[in-house]
N, C-alpha and C positions, 0 to 999 in steps of 0.2 A: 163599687160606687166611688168615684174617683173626683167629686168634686166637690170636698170638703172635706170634715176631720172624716180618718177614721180610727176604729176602735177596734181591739182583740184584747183577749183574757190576759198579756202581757203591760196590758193597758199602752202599748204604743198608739201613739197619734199623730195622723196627719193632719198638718195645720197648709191646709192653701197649698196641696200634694204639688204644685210645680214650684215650690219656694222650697222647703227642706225636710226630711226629716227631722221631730224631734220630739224626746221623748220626757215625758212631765210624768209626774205623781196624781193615778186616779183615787180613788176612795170608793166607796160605796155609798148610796145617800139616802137618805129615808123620804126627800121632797116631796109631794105626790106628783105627778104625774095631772099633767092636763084633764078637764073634767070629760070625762067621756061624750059622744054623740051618738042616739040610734046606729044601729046597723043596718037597719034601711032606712031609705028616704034618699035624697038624690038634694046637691047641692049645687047653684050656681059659680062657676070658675073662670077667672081670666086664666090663661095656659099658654106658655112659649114653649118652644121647642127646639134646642139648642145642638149642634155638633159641636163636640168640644175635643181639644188633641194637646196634649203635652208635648216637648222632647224625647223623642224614644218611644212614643206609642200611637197607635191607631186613632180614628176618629173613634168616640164613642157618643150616646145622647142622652142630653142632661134634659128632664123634662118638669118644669118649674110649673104648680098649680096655686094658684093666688085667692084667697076668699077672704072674707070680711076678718077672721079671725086665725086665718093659718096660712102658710108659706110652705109647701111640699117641692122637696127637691129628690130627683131618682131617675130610672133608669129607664125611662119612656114605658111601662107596664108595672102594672097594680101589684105583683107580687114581689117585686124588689125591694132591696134596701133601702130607704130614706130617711131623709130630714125633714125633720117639721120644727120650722117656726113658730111659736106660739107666741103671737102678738100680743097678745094683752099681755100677759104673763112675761114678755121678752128674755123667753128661754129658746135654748135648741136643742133638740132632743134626735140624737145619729144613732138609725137603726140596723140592727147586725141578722138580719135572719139566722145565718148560719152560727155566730156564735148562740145568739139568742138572750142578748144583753143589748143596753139602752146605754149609750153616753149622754149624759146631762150637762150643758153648757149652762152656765148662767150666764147674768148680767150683772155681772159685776163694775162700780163705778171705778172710774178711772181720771186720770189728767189726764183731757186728749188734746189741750194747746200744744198747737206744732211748735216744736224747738224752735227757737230766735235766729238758729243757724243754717235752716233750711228754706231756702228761697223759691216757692214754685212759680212755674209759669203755665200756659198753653199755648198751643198756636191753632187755628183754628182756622181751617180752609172748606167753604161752602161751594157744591161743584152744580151751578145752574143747569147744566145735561145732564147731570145721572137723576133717575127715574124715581119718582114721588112713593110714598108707601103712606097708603090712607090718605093721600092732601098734604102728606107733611114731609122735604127734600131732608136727605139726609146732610150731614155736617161731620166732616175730616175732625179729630181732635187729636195732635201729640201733646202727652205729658210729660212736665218735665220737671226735674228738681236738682236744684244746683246746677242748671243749664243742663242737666243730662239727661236725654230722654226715657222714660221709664216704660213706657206702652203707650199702644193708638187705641182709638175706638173712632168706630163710624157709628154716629148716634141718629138718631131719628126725635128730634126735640116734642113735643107736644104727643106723641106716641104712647096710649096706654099709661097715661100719668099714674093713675091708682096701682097700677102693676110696680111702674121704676119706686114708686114710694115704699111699696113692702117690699122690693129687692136692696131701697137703699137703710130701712131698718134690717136688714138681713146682716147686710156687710158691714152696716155698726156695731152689730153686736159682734161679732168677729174680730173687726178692730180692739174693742175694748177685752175681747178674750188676748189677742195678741198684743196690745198694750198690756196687759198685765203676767205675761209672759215673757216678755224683755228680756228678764233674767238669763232665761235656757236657751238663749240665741247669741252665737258667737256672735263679740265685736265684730269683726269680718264681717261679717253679712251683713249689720248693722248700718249698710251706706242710707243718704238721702233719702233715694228711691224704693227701699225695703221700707224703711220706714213711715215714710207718706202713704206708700200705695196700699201697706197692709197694716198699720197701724193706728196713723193720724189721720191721715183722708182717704178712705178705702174705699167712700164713695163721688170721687173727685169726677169720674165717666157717668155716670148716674147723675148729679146736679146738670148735665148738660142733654140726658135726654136717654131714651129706650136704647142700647145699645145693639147691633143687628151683627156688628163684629169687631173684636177687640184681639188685638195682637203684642205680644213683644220680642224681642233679640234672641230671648232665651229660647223658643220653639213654642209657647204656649198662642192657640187662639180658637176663637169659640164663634161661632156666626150662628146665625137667626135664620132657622130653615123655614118655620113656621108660627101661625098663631093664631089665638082667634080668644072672644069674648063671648061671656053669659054661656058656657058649654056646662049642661048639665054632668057632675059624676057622682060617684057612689059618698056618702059620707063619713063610710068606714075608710076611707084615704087619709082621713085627719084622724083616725083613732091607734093609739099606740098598743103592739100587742099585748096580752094582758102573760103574768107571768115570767117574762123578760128581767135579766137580771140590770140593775143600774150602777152605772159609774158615775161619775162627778171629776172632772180636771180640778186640783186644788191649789 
């Protein structure tokens, strides 16, 4: 699972696996764990379906289930690794089958005012010929900070709003894990653009609309193969295996 933290018995973590390696101090946590849901019964889901590709690697599919109360990220099938968002609670919870441990993110608060010395901008170019999705024309966005471009996204504004809202609590809570991470991040890495895109405003493509494909310099980009709304699935999707050992970033 390749598109967020992850976790092994070493407690190494990837934070945003196309930005660096780095390695932080886990703990063990006693938190609980989200309140369980039936094992059966069948829940209503918005669901995107994303290809996604690094530097150096293959396309693989990230496939994002949205519900009133949870955020499920994973491998396009029910028996894979994932993440679950727990909305209410605004934790994240990165599951390891194979080691068979739980990383536990919290929401930890944070200063997220952007430095005084970081200037962003957009540029935003609307193309009247390309092809509507739902009623709603897609929109060119580059970001930029300190005039430097950081990544594009082609958005689709008015697109699954209820969806962009729990992917842009997603990427908030990320931010505020990697704002308060700061520390274990060389200077060097530390430009403008690290900073805005994964710390301060993580969800700067999100404020402007469903995103269908986001690229940068570096070799990372992710496009929107599919989607659909009100899709029944099972409700064990949102339920965290029981038994699972947990860790906690400190």
């Amino acid at each position: 699972m390749k598109y967020l933290y992850r976790n092994s018995l070493c407690c190494t973590v990837w934070l945003l696996v196309s930005i660096s390696l780095l390695s932080v101090a886990c703990s063990r946590t006693s938190d609980e764990l989200p309140a369980t849901v039936p094992d059966d019964g069948m829940v209503n889901v918005d669901w995107l379906l994303y290809e996604e590709q690094e530097q150096g690697t293959g396309q693989y599919p990230v496939r994002i289930l949205v519900s009133r109360y949870y955020v499920r990220l994973d491998d396009n099938y029910d028996g894979s690794d994932f993440v679950l968002l727990d909305r209410r609670a605004r934790k994240l919870f990165s599951v390891s089958h194979e080691e068979g441990n739980v990383l536990v993110i919290d929401s930890k608060p944070g200063d997220a005012s952007l430095p005084p010395d970081i200037v962003l901008t957009e540029v935003r170019n609307e193309d009247d010929d390309a092809p509507t999705i739902a009623g709603n024309a897609p929109l060119h966005v580059q970001f930029r900070a300190d005039d430097v471009l950081c990544y594009e996204a082609v958005v689709i504004p008015g697109l699954l709003e209820e969806v962009t809202e729990a992917l842009t609590e997603y990427v908030e809570l990320l931010g505020l894990r990697q704002l308060n991470s700061l520390d274990a991040v060389p200077i060097t890495m530390q430009t403008a653009c690290f900073l805005s895109r994964y710390a301060y405003r993580p969800a700067r493509h999100l404020r402007e609309g469903l995103p269908v494909r986001e690229w940068d310099a570096a070799g990372y980009q992710r496009t929107l193969v599919d989607y659909g709304e009100k899709q029944p699935v099972s409700r064990s999707l949102f339920v965290l295996p029981d038994g699972y050992e947990q860790f906690q970033i400190d």
